[in-house]
C-alpha positions in Angstrom: 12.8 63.5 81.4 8.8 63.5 82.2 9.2 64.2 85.9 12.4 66.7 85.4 10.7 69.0 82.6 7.6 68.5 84.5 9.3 70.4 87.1 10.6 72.9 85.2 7.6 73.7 83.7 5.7 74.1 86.7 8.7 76.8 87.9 8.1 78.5 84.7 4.3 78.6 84.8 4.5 79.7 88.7 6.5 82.7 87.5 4.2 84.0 85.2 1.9 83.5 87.8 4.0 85.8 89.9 4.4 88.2 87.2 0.5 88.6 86.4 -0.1 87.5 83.4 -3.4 87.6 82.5 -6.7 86.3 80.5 -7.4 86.6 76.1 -8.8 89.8 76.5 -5.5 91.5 77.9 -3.6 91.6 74.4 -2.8 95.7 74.9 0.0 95.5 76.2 -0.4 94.8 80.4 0.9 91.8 80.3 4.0 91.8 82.2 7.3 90.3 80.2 8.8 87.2 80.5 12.7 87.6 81.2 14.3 84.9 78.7 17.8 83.5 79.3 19.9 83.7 76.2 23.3 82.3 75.2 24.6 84.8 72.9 28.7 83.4 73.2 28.1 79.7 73.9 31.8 78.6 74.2 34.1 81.7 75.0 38.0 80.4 75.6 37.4 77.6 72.7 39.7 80.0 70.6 42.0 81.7 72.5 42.0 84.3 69.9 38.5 85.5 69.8 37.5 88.6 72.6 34.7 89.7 74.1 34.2 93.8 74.7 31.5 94.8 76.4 30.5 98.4 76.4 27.8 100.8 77.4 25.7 102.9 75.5 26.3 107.1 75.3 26.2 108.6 78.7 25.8 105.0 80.5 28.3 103.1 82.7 28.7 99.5 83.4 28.3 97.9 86.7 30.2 94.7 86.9 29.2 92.2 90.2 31.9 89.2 90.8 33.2 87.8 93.6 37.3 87.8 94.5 38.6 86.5 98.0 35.1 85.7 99.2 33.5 89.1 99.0 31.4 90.3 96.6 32.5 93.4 94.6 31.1 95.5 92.1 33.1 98.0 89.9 31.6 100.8 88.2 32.9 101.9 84.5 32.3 104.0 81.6 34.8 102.6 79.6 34.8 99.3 77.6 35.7 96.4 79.3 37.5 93.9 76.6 37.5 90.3 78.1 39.8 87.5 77.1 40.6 83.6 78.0 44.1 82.3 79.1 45.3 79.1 79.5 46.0 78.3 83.2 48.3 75.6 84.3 46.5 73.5 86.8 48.1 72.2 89.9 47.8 68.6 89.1 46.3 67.0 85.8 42.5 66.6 86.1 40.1 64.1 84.5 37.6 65.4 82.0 35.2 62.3 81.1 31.6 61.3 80.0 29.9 59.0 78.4 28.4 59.9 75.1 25.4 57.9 74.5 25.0 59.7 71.1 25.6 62.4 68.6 22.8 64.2 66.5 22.5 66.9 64.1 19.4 68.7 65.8 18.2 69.3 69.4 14.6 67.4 68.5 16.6 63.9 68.0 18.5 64.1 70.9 15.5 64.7 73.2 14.1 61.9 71.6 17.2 59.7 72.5 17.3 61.3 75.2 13.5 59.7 76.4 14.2 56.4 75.0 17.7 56.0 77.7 15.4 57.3 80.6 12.5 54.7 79.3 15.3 52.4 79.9 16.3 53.4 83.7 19.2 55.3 82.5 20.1 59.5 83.4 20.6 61.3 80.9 21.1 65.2 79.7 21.1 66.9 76.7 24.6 68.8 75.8 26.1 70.6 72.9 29.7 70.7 73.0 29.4 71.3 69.3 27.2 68.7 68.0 24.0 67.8 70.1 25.0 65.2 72.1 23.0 62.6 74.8 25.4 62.3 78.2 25.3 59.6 80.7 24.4 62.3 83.5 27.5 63.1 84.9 26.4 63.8 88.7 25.0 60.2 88.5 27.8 58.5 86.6 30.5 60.4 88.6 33.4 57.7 89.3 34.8 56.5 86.4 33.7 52.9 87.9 30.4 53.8 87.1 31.3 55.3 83.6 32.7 52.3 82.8 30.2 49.3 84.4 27.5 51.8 82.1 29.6 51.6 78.9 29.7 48.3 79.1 26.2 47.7 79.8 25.5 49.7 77.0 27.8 48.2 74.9 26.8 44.9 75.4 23.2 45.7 74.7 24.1 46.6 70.9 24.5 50.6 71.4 27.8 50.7 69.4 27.5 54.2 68.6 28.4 54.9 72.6 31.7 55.7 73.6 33.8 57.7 76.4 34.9 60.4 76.1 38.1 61.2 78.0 40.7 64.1 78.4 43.5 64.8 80.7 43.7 68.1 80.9 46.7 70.2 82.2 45.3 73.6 81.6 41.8 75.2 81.4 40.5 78.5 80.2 39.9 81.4 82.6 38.3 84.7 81.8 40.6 87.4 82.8 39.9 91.3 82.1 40.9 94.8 83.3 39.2 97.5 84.9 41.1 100.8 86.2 44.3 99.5 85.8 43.9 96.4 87.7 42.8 92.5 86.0 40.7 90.3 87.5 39.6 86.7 86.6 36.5 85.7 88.5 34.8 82.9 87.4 31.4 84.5 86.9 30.7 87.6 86.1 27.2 89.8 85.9 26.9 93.0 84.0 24.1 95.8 83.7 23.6 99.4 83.0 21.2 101.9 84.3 19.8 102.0 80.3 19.3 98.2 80.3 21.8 98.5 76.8 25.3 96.8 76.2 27.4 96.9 73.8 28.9 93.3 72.8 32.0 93.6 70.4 33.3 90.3 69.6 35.8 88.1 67.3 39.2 88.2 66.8 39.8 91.7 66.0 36.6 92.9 67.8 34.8 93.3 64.3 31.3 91.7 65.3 29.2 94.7 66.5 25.7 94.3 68.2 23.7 95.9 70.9 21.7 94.5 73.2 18.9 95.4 75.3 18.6 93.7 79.9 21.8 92.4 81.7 24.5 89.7 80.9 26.1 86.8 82.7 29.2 85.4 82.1 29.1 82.2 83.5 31.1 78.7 83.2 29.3 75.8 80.9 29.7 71.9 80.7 32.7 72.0 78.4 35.3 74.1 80.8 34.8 77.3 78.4 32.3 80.3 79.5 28.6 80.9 77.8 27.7 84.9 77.4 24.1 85.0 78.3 21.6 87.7 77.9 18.8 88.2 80.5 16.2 89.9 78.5 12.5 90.3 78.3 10.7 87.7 76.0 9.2 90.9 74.4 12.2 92.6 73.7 14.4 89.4 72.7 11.4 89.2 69.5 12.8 92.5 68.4 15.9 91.1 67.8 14.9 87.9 66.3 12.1 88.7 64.2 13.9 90.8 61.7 16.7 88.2 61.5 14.2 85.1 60.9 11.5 87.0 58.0 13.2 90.6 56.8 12.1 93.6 57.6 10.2 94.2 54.2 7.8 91.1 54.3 3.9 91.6 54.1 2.8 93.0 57.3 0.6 89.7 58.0 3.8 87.3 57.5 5.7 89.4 60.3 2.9 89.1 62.3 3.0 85.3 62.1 6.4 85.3 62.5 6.2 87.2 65.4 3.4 85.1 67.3 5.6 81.7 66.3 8.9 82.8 67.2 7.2 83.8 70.8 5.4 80.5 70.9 8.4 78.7 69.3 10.8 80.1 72.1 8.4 79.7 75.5 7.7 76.2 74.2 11.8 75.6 73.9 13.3 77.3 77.4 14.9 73.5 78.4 16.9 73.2 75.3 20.2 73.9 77.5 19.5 73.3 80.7 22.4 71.5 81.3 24.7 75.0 80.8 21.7 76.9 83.3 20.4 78.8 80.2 16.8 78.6 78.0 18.2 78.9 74.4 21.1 79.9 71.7 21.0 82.8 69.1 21.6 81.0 66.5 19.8 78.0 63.7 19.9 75.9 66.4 17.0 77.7 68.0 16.1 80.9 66.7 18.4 83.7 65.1 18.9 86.5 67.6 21.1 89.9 67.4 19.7 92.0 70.0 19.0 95.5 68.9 21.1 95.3 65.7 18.9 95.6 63.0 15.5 96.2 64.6 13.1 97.7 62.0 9.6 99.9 62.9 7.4 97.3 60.6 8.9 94.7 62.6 8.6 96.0 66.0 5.0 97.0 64.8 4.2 93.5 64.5 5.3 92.6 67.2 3.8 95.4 69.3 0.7 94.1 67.5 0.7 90.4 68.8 2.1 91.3 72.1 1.4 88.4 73.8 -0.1 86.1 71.4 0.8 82.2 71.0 -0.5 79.6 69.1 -2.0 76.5 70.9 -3.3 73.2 70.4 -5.9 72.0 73.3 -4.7 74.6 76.0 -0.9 74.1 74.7 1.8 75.9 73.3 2.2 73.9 70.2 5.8 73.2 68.7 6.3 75.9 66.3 8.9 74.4 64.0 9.2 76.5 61.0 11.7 76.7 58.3 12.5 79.1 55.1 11.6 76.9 52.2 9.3 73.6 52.6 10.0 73.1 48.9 6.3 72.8 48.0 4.7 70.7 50.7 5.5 70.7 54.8 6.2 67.8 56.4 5.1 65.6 59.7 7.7 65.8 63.0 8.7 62.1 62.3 9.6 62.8 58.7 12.4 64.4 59.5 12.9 63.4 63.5 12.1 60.4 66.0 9.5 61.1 68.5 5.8 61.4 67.9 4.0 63.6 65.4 2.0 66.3 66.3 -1.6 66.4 65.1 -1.0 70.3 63.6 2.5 69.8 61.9 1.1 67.5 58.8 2.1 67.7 55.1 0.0 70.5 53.5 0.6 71.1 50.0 2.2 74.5 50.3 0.3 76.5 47.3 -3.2 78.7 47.6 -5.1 76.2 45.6 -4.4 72.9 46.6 -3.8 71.2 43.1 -1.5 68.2 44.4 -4.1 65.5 46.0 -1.5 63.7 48.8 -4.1 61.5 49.6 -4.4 60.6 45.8 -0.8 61.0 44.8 1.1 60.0 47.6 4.8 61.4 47.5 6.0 58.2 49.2 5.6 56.8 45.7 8.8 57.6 44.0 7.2 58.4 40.6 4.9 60.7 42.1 7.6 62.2 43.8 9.9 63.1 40.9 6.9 64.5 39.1 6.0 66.6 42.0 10.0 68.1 42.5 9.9 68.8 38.9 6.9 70.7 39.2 7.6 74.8 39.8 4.6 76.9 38.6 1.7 77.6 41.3 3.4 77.6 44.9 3.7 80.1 47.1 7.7 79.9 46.5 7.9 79.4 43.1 9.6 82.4 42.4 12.3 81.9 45.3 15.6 80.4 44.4 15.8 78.0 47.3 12.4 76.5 45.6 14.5 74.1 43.4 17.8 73.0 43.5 20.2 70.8 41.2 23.8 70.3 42.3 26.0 67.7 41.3 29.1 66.3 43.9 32.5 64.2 43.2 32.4 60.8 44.6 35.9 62.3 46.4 33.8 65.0 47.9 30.8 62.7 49.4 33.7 60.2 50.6 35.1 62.4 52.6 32.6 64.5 53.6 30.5 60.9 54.8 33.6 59.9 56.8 34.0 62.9 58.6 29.5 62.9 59.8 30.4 59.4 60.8 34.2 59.5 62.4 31.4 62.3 64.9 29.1 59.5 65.4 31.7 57.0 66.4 30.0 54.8 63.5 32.5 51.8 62.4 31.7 52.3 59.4 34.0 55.4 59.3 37.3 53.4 58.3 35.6 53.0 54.8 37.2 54.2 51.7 34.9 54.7 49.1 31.5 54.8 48.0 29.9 52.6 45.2 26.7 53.4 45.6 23.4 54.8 46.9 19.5 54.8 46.7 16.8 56.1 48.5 14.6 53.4 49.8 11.8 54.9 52.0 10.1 58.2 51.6 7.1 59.4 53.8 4.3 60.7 52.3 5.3 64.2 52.4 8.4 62.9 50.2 10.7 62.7 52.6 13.6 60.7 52.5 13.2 58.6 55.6 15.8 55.5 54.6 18.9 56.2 52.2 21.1 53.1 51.7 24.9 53.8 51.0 27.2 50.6 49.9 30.8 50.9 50.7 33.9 48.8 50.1 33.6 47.2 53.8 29.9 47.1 53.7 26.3 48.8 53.7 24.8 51.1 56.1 21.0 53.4 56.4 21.5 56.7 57.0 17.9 58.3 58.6 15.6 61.3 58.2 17.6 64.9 59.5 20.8 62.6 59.6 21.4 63.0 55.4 21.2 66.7 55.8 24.4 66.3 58.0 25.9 63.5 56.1 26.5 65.8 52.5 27.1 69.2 51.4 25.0 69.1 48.5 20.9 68.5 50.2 19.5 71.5 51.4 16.3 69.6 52.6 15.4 66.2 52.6 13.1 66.6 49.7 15.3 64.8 47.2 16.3 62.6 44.6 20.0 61.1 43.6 21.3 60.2 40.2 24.0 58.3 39.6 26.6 60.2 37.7 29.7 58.8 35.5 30.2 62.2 33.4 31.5 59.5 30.0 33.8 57.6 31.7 33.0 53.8 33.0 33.4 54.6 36.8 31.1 56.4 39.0 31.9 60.2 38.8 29.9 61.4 41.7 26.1 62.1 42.1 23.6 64.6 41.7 21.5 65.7 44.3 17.8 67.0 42.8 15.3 68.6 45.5 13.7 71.2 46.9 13.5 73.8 49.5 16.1 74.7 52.3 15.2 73.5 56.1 13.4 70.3 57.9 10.2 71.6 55.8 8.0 70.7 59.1 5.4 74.0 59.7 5.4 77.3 58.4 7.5 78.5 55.5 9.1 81.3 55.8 8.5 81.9 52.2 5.4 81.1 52.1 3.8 83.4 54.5 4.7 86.4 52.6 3.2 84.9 49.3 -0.1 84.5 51.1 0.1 87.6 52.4 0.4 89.4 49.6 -2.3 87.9 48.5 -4.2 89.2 51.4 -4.4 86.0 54.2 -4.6 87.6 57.6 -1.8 86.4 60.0 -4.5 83.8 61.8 -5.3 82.6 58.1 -1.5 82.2 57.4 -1.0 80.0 60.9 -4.6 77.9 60.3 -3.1 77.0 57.1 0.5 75.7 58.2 -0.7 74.9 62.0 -4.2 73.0 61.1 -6.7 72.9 63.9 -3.9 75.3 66.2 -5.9 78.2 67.9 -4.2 81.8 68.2 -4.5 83.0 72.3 -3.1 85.3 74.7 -0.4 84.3 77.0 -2.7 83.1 80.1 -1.9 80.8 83.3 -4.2 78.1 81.6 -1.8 77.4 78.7 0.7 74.5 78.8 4.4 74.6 78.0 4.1 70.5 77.0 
């Protein structure tokens, strides 16, 4: 992972070395963008009945570039081009296999896995067929003698959560559209217009409207669908994210944090799908992104205002995690993922006046804790409704909805019936639940940090308590789930930063205070990606 990213790193710093980026002084706007590579349709030809319509702006055309008996073409036209996947017979059944080494709610735990197999001599890469997933590298492992002699080493090691995953298919999706009459099906496909502006209607009946700004690719992924990406300066791609992430009617210091993190937050991130030969998704899973659908002027304002500006720990981007609601105190990485912390993301009580002493009043203690989450006057989101949060679940509902998080993860422990109880036992000091034990009918297991976020419906964080419910009768009824805020809680809040700013904290004040001892700089050849 090291030497790979390493790599890539050094590709990415040479080409802003290319592109003349320069020093701290130059934050008026000669800096030279970045051009991002964004998957805005990850897995087009999953459903056969969503469709893709691309379409250029007033006055515009499209130019579309494939290639079709060897040659490359390009076909120029003003009208809408509406894209759809058929099934194709293959000539001869083909073998789809891999070997899953593991299966993980968020991006962060599967890079950690991800380390720990390379540690161990193994090749690995990162995928997201739907959940993240760690493969056995499939241009390594690429005889099913190999996948095989590697399960079972990995089996017989104690991984039990590996498995293979095989399909024999008969038919794949191609892409197949019309232009003038005549239908093509190439397998890639680029577009552009001469006003850098498309068009993207998508879903079943085309209902999903957005515009958005540089070129598109339409290119094949590791799953034998297609991935729409957007090619679009780093610059303009903030336009489209930051009204999404904060609102357009936040404090004007708040956007302007948002702004500098969600740049930081997406140079720092450009490996996340690297596998699929794109930097990052416009969704949760990275950052929220609609193109030019719902830019704002007080949003673009910030961002014109922090053109260029990251935040940095020694000389390096730091990892700008940030979520909408910490639910009164933020949280280290390794509260909610495996892999080591980060000196700047640390819990920080998340008020104006600090009047919870951590160090004192440890939330790790499970008294404190309970007085703390039942605690609402004098944080910065007190009056949000994602602050605090009481909802109580059917034993019927957590049965099945455990079963189905562990039938994904291959655990045995998926074959059980019901659930007879649960209790947290380990919280970090931030409150976290690090360790929550759930007995079963054929036995007890520990589900960990991020993992109980994906395990129930009723958590919104993992800044929680359970109570064991029976609702007057002598069986268990079900629980309820008492907590706080809604995301990982690990950096800024969302929520937060406007309440500080309203009551006057610049944006470098609003970023000290959830990044401590980060330092705000212009984009400059000196700063590291990792």
């Amino acid at each position: 992972m090291k030497s790979t990213f390493w790599r890539f790193s050094y590709t990415v710093l040479t080409t802003f070395c290319l592109l003349g980026l320069t020093g701290a002084s130059d934050v008026d706007g000669k800096n030279q963008d970045v051009e991002l590579r964004i998957g805005i349709v990850q897995r087009f030809g999953e459903n056969e009945q969503l469709k893709l319509q691309l379409e250029p702006t007033s006055g515009d055309r499209l130019q579309l570039r494939f290639t079709a008996d060897n040659q490359q073409k390009t076909l120029v036209t003003q009208n809408p081009v509406k894209l759809e996947t058929v099934m194709e017979a293959l000539p001869q059944p083909e073998l789809a296999e891999v070997v899953v080494l593991g299966t993980y709610r968020t991006f962060e735990t599967a890079e950690d896995s991800a380390e720990n197999w390379r540690s161990q001599g193994i090749k690995v890469e990162i995928a997201q067929p739907g959940n993240w997933q760690v493969w056995a590298k499939r241009d390594i492992y690429n005889t099913p003698l190999l996948r095989r002699l590697l399960f079972q080493g990995v089996q017989a090691s104690g991984k039990k959560m590996a498995y293979i995953d095989t399909k024999i298919l008969k038919e794949v999706a191609r892409v197949s559209w019309e232009v003038n009459g005549k239908r093509y099906n190439p397998n890639e496909l680029t577009i552009s217009t001469d006003k850098n502006l498309i068009r993207v209607r998508r879903g079943e009946k085309l209902e999903n409207n957005r515009l958005y700004p540089g070129r598109m690719t339409l290119q094949p992924n590791a799953y034998r669908t297609y991935t729409l990406v957007n090619e679009v300066p780093l610059e303009s791609y903030l336009r489209g994210v930051v009204p999404h992430e904060i609102g357009t009617t936040a404090p004007a210091a708040a956007v302007e944090a948002q702004a500098i993190i969600a740049r930081t937050y997406a140079l720092r991130n450009l490996r996340r799908f690297e596998t699929d030969n794109y930097q990052l998704c416009a969704d949760t899973h990275c950052q929220v992104y609609y193109g030019w659908s719902g830019t704002a002027p007080s949003t673009d304002k910030a961002i014109a205002a922090t053109r260029g500006m990251v935040l940095t720990y020694n000389n390096q981007l730091v990892d700008a995690l940030y979520s909408s609601t910490t639910g009164g105190v933020t949280a280290y990485f390794s509260d909610v993922w495996n892999g080591e912390d980060r000196p700047y993301l640390r819990p920080v009580v998340d008020a104006a006046t600090n009047f919870w002493d951590l160090s004192q009043k440890s939330l790790a203690d499970e008294t404190n804790f309970r007085k703390f989450i039942n605690s609402s006057e004098g944080f910065n989101e007190s009056a949000w409704n994602t602050f605090r949060w009481n909802r109580e679940t059917p034993i019927a509902d957590i049965n099945q909805l455990l079963q189905r998080f562990l039938k994904i993860k291959n655990s045995p422990y998926a074959k059980f019936n019901t659930v007879e109880a649960m209790s947290v036992i380990k919280r970090s000091r931030s409150g976290r639940i690090l360790e929550l034990a759930v007995k079963t009918d054929i036995g007890t297991f520990i589900l960990e940090k991020d993992e109980i976020r994906s395990a129930f419906a009723a958590p919104r964080s993992t800044l929680f308590y359970i109570e064991a419910l029976n609702k007057g009768t002598p069986d268990l009824w079900g629980y309820a789930f008492i907590g706080g805020g809604l995301g990982h809680g690990v950096g800024l809040s969302q929520t937060g930063a406007q309440n500080l700013a309203k009551l006057g904290w610049s944006n470098s004040q609003i970023l000290q205070f959830y990044y401590p001892d980060t330092h705000l700089k212009s984009l400059n050849n000196d700063i590291k990606f990792n």
